[in-house]
Backbone as CSV, one residue per row, in Angstrom:
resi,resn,N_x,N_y,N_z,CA_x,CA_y,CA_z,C_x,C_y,C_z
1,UNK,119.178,107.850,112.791,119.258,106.570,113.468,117.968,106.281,114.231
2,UNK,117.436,107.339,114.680,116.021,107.116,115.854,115.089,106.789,114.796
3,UNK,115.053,107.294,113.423,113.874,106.812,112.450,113.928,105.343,112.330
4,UNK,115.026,104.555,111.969,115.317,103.634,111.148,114.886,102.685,112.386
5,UNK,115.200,102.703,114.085,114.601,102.133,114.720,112.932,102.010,115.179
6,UNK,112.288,103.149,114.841,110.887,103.413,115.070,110.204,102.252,113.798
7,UNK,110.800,102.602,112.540,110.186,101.927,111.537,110.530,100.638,111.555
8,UNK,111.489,99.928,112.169,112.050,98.397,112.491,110.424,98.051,113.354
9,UNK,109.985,98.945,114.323,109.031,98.679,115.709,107.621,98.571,114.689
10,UNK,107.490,99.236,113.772,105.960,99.407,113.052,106.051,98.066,111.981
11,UNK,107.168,97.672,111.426,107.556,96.444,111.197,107.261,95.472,111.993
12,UNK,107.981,95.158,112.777,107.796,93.829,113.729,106.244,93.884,114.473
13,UNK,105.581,95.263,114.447,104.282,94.963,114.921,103.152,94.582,114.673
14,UNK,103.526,94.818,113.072,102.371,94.180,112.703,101.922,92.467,112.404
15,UNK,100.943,92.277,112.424,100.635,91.094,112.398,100.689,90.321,111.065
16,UNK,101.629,89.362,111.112,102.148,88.820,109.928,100.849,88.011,109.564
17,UNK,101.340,87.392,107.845,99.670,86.779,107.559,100.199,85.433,107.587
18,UNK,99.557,84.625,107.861,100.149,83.269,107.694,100.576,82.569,106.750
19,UNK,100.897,81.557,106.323,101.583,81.196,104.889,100.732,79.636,104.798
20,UNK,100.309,79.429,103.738,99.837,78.178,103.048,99.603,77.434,103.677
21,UNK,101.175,76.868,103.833,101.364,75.737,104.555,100.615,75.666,106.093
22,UNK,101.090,76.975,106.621,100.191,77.071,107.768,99.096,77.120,108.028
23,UNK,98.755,77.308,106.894,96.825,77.296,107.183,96.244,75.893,106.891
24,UNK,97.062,75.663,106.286,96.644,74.115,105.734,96.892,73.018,106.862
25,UNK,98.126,73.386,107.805,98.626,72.069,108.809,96.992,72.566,109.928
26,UNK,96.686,73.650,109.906,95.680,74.654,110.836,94.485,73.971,110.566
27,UNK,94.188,73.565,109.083,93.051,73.353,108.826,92.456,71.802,108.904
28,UNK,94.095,71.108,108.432,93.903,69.600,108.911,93.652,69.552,110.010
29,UNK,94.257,70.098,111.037,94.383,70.148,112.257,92.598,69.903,112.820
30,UNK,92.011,71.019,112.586,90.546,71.091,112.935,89.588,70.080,112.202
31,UNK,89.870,69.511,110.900,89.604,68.150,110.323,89.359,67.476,111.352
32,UNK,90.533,67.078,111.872,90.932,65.581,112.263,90.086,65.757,113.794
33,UNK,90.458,67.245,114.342,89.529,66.697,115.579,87.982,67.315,115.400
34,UNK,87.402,67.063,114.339,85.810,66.990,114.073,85.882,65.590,113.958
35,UNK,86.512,64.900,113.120,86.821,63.335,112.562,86.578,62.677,113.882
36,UNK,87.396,63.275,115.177,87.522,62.369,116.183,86.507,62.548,117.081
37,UNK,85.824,63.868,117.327,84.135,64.297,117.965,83.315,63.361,117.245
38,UNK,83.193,63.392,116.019,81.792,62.696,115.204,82.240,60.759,115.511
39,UNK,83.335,60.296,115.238,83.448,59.142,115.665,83.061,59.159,116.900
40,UNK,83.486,59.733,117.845,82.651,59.221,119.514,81.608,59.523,119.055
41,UNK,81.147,60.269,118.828,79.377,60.255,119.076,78.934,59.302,118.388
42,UNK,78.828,58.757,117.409,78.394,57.968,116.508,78.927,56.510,117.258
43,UNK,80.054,56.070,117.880,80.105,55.343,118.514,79.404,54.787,120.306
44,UNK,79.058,56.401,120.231,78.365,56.161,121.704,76.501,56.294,121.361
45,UNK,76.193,56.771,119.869,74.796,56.341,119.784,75.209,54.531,119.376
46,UNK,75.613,54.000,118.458,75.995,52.668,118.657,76.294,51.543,119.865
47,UNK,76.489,52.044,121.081,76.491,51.567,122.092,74.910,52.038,122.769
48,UNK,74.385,52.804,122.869,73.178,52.970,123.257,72.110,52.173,122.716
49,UNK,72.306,51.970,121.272,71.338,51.789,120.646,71.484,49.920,120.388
């Protein structure tokens, strides 16, 4: 019984890998706020200029 709980603990500790989908909502994610950095800037050289 003490094994089957030790190996449940080396289980749950390790670091799961992410799945597809998740990397993908992860990756839009960082898209959209480059999308939204480069629009201000480009809007605030447009106001300068």
């Amino acid at each position: 019984m003490a094994k089957s709980k030790t190996k449940k603990k080396k289980t749950m500790n390790q670091p799961r890998k992410p799945s597809k989908r998740e990397r993908r909502y992860k990756f839009f994610i960082y898209l959209m706020i480059i999308i939204m950095i480069g629009s201000v800037i480009t809007s605030g050289l447009v106001y300068i200029l």
